[in-house]
C-alpha positions as CSV (number, residue, x, y, z in Angstrom):
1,X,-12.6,-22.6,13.1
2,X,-15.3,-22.7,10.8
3,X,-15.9,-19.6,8.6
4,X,-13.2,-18.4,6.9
5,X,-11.4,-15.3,7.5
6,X,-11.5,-12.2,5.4
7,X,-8.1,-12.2,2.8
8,X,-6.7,-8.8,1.6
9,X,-5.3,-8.3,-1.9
10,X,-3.1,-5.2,-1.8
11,X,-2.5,-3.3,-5.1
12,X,0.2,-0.8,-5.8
13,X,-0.2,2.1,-7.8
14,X,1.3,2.2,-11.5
15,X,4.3,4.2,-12.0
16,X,4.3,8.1,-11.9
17,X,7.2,10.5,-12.9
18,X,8.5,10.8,-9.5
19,X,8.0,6.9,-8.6
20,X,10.3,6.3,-11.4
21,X,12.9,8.7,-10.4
22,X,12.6,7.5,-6.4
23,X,11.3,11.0,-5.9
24,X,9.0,10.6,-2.2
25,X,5.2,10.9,-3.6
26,X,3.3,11.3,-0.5
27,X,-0.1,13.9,-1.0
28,X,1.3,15.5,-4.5
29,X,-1.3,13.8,-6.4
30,X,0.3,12.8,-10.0
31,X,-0.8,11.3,-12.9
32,X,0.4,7.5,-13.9
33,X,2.8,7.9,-17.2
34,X,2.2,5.9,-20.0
35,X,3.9,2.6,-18.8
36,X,2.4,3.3,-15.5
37,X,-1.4,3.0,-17.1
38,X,-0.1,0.6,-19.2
39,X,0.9,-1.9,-16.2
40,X,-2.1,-0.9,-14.2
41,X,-3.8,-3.0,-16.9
42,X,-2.4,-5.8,-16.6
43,X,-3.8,-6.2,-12.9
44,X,-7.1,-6.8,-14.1
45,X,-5.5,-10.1,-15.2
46,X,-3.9,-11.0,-12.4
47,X,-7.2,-10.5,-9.8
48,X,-9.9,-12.0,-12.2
49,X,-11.2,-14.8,-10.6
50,X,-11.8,-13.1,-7.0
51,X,-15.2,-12.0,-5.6
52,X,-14.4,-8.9,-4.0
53,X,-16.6,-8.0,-1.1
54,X,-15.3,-4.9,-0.9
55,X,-12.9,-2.5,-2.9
56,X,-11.2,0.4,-1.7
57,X,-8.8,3.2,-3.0
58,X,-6.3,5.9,-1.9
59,X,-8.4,8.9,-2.7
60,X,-5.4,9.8,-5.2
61,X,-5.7,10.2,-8.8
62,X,-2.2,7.8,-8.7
63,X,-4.2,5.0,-7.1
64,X,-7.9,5.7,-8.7
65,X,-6.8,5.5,-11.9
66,X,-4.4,2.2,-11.3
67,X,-8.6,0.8,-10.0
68,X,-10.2,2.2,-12.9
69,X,-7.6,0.1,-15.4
70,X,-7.7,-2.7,-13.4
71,X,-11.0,-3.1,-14.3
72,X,-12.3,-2.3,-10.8
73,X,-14.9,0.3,-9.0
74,X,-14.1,1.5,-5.6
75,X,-15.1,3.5,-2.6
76,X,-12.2,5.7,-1.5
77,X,-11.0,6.1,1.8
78,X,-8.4,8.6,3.0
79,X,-6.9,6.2,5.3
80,X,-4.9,4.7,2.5
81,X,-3.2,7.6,1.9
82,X,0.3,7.6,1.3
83,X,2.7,8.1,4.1
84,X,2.8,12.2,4.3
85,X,6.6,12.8,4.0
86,X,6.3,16.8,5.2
87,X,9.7,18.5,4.0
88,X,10.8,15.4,2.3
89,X,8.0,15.4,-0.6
90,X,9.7,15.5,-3.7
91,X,13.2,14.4,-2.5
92,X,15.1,11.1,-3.1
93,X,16.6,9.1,0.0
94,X,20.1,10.0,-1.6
95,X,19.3,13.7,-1.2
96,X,17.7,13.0,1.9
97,X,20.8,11.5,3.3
98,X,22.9,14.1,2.3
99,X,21.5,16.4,5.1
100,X,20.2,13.8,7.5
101,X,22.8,10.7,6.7
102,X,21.0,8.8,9.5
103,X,17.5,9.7,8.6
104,X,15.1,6.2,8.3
105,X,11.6,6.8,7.5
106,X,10.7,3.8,9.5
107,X,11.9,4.7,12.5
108,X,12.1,9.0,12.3
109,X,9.5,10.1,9.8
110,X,9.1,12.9,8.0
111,X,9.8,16.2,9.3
112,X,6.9,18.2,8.9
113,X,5.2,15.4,7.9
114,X,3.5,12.0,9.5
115,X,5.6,10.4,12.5
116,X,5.8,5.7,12.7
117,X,2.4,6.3,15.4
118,X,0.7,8.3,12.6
119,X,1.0,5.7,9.7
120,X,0.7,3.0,12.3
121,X,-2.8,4.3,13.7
122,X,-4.0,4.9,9.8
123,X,-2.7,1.2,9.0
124,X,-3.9,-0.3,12.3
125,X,-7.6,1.5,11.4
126,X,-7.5,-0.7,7.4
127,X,-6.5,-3.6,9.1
128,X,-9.6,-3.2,12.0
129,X,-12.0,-2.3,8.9
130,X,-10.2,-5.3,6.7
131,X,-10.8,-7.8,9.6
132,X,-14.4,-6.8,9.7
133,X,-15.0,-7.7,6.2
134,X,-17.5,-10.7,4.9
135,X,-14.9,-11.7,2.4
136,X,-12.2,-10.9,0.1
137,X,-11.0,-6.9,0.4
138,X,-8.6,-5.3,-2.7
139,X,-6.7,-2.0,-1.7
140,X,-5.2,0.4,-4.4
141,X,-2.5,2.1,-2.5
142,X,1.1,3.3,-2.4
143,X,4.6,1.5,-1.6
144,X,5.1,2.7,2.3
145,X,1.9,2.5,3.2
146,X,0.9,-0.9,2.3
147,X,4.6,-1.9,3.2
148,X,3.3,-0.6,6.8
149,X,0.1,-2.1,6.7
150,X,1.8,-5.6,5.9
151,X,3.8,-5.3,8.8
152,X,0.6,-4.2,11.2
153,X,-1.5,-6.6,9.8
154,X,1.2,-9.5,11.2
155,X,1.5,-7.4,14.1
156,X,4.7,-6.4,13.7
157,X,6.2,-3.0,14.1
158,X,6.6,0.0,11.5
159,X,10.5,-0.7,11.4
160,X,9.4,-4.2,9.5
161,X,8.0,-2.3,6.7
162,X,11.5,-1.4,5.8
163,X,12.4,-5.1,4.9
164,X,9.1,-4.9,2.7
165,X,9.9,-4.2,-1.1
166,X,6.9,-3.2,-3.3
167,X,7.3,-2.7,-7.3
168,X,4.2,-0.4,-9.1
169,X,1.8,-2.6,-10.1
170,X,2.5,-5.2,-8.1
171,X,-0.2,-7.2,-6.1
172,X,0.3,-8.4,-2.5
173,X,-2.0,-10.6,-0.5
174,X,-2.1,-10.9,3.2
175,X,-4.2,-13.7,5.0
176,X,-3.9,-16.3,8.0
177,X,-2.1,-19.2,8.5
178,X,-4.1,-22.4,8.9
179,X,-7.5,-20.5,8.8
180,X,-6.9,-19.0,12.4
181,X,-7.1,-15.2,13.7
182,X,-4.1,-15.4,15.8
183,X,-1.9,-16.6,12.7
184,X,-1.8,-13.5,10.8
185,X,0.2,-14.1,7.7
186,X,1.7,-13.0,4.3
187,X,0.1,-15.4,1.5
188,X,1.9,-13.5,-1.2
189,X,4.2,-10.1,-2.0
190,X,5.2,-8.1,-4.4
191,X,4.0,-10.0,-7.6
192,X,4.4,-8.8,-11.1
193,X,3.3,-11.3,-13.0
């Protein structure tokens, strides 16, 4: 192989009121708290170096505004959307499993809401436009979505995802072993630092 293939640096969202309280934030489109735009800062640190070729966004204000800190503009596209959780917005697992003790996102979905094929399809779609890219890509995101898009991008399953965790503010990055297209690979995950 002699070109190199197209890395992808994936960027959580800073904390919100309802991320901190493990409330499900799918399309409500909050506001980062304090700490949250406070730690959305620090990414700018933590991804100088790297000439994007492309930068992309969750159109919501959660993940613009974790792009804007960073340092970073973006074009946004609605297929980074967070997984749309239906009757479940708002609601923590625990109440979740209250009513539905053997409900698993990864494998049901959300009632009302996006089923595994949906999120797969909009993941499979980044990963075809990620691919396509001349160089390094950054995606501003949420938790279950780029926890899904890991998984697709190694061309695993949505049930993966669940073995996936991803801290706000944290920065991922997905690439290929030995520099070759069949070796799809995670370089990185979940950093903080």
């Amino acid at each position: 192989m002699t070109g190199t293939l197209p890395v992808v640096y994936l960027a959580r969202h800073g904390e919100t009121e309802w991320s901190r309280s493990g409330r499900h934030t799918g399309r409500t489109d909050l506001p980062l708290t304090p700490a949250g735009e406070a730690a959305a800062r620090t990414l700018a640190g933590r991804l100088r170096g790297v000439a994007f070729a492309r930068v992309c966004t969750s159109p919501l204000v959660r993940a613009r505004r974790t792009c804007e800190l960073a340092g970073f503009t973006a074009d946004p596209d609605p297929d980074l959307l967070e997984w749309d959780y239906g009757r479940y917005e708002g609601r923590t697992t625990a109440d979740i499993k209250a009513e539905a003790p053997d409900w698993d996102l990864f494998v049901q979905g959300a009632p009302g809401g996006e089923t595994p094929a949906d999120i797969a399809a909009r993941a499979d779609r980044v990963v075809a436009k990620v691919r396509a890219a001349a160089g390094p890509v950054l995606l501003f995101s949420s938790a279950h979505f780029l926890r899904v898009l890991a998984a697709r991008w190694c061309g695993l399953g949505v049930t993966f995802a669940r073995h996936l965790l991803l801290d706000t503010a944290s920065v991922s990055v997905l690439g290929y072993a030995h520099n070759q297209p069949d070796e799809p690979a995670v370089k990185s995950w979940n950093r903080t630092d």
